[in-house]
PASEBA-1860 file (N, C-alpha, C; in nm, 3 decimals):
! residues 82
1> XXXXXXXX> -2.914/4.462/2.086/-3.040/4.528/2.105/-3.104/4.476/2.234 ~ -3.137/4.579/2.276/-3.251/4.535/2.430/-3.397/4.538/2.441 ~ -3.391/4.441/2.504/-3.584/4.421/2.502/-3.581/4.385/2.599 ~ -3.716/4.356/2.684/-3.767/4.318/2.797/-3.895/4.192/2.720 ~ -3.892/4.089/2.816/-3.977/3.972/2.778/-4.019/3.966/2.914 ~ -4.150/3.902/2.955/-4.172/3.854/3.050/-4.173/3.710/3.030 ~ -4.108/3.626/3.081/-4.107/3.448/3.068/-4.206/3.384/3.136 ~ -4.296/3.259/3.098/-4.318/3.214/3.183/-4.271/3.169/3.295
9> XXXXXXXX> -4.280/3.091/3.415/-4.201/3.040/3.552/-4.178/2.884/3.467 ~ -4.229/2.797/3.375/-4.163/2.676/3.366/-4.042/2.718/3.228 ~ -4.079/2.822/3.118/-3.987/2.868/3.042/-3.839/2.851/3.112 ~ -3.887/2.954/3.243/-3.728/3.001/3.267/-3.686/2.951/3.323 ~ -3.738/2.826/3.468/-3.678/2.756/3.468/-3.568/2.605/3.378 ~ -3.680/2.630/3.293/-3.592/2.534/3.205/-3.455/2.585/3.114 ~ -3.441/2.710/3.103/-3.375/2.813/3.062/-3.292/2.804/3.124 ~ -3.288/2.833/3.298/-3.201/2.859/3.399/-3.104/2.704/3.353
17> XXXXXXXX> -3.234/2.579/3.380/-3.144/2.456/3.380/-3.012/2.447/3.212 ~ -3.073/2.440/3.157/-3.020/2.455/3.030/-2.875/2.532/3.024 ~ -2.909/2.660/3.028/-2.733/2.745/3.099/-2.666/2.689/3.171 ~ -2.701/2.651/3.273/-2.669/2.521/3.354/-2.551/2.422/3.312 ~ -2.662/2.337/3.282/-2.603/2.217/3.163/-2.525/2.251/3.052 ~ -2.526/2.375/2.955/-2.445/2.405/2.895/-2.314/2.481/2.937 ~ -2.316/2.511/3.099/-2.200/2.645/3.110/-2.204/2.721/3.049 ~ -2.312/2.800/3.005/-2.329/2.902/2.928/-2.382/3.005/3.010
25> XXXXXXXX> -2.384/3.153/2.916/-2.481/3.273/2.999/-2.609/3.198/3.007 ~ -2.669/3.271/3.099/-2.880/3.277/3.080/-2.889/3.357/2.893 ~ -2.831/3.457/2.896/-2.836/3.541/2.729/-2.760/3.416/2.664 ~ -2.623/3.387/2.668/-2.632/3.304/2.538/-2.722/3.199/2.487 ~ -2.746/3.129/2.633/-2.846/3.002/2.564/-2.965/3.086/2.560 ~ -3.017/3.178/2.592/-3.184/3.189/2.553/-3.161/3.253/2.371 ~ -3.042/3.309/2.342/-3.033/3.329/2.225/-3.021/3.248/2.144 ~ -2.964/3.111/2.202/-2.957/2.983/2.059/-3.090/2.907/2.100
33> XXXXXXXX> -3.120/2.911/2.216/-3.244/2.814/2.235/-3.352/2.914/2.137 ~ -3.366/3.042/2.110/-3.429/3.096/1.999/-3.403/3.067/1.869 ~ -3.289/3.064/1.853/-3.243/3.040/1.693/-3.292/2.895/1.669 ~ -3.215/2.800/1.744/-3.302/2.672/1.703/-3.431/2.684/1.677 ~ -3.501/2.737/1.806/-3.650/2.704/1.795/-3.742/2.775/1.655 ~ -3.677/2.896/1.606/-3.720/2.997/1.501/-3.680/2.862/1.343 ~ -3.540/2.836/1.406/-3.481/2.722/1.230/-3.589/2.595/1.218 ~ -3.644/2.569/1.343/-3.706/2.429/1.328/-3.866/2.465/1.288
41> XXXXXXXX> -3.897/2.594/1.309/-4.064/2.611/1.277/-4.050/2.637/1.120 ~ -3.923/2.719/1.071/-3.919/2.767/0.929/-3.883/2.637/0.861 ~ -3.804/2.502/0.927/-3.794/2.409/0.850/-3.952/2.318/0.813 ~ -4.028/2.306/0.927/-4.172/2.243/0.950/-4.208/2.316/0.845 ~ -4.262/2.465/0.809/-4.370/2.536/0.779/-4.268/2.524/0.578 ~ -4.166/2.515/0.593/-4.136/2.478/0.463/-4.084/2.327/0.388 ~ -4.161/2.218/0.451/-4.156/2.113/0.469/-4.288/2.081/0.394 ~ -4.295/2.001/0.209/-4.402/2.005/0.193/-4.460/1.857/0.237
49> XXXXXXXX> -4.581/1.844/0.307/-4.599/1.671/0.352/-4.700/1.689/0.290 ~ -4.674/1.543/0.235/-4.829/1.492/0.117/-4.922/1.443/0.215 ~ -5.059/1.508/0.148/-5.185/1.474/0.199/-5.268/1.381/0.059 ~ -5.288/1.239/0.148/-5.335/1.145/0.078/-5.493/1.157/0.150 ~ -5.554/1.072/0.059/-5.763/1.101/0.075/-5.737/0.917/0.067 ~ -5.751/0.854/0.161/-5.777/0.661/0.118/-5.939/0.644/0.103 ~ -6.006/0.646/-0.047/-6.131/0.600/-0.065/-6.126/0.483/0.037 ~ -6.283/0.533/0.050/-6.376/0.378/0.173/-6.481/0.328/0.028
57> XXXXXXXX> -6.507/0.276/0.034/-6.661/0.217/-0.051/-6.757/0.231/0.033 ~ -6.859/0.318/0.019/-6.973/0.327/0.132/-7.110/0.247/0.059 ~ -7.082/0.216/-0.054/-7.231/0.147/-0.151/-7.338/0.264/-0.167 ~ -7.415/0.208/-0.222/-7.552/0.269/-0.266/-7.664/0.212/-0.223 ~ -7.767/0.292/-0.192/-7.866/0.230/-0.090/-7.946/0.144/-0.171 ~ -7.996/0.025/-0.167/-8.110/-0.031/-0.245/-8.185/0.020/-0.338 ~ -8.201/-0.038/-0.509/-8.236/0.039/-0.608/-8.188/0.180/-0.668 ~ -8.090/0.193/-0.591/-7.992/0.281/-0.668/-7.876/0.225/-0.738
65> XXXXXXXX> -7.820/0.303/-0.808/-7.716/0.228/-0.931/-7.617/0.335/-0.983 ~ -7.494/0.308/-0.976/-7.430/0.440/-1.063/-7.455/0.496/-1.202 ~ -7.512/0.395/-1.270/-7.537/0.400/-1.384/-7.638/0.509/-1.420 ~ -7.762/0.522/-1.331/-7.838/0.646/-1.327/-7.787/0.776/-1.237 ~ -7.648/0.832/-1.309/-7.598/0.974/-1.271/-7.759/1.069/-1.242 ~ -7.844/1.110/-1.342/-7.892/1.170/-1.282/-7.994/1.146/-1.205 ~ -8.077/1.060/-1.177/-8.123/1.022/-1.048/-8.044/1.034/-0.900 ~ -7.920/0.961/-0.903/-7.807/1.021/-0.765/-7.851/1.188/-0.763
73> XXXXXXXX> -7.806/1.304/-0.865/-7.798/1.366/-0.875/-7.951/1.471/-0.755 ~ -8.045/1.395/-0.838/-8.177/1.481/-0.790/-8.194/1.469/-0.626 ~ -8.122/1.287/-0.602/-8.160/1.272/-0.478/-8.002/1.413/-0.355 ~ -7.936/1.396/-0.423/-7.816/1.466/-0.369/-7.882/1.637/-0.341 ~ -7.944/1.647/-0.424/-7.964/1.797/-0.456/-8.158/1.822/-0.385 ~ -8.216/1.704/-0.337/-8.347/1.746/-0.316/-8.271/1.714/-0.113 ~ -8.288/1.818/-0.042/-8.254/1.802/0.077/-8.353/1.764/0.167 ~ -8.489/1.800/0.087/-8.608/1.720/0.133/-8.626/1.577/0.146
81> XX> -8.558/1.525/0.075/-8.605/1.383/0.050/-8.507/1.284/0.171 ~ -8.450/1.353/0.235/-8.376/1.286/0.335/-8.405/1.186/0.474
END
């Protein structure tokens, strides 16, 4: 199948070099330098990486206490009192 692409100027030079270095066409390597590049985004994007949260301790300001949930609560929720 035929298509037309316009390349960037550092793309294709690196393209040009690459054929190059491989003794290959400009078409064969821009066709595997695609396939790789297409196998390695579908391997990333199906790659599950764990997302960890590391608690900090930030404290409680003077005369506050966990123990009074709803006091935290009123102050969390009154945006005035800030």
């Amino acid at each position: 199948m035929q298509r037309s692409v316009e390349l960037d100027d550092d793309v294709m030079e690196r393209l040009v070099a690459e054929s190059q270095i491989r003794g290959a066409s400009f078409r064969g390597t821009l066709n595997e330098v695609i396939r790789d590049g297409l196998a390695a985004a579908a391997q990333r994007r199906n790659s599950a990486t764990s997302f960890r949260v590391k608690p900090h301790a930030i404290g409680l300001k003077p005369g506050l206490s966990s123990h009074s949930i709803s006091t935290l609560l009123e102050i969390g929720e009154d945006e005035g009192r800030r």
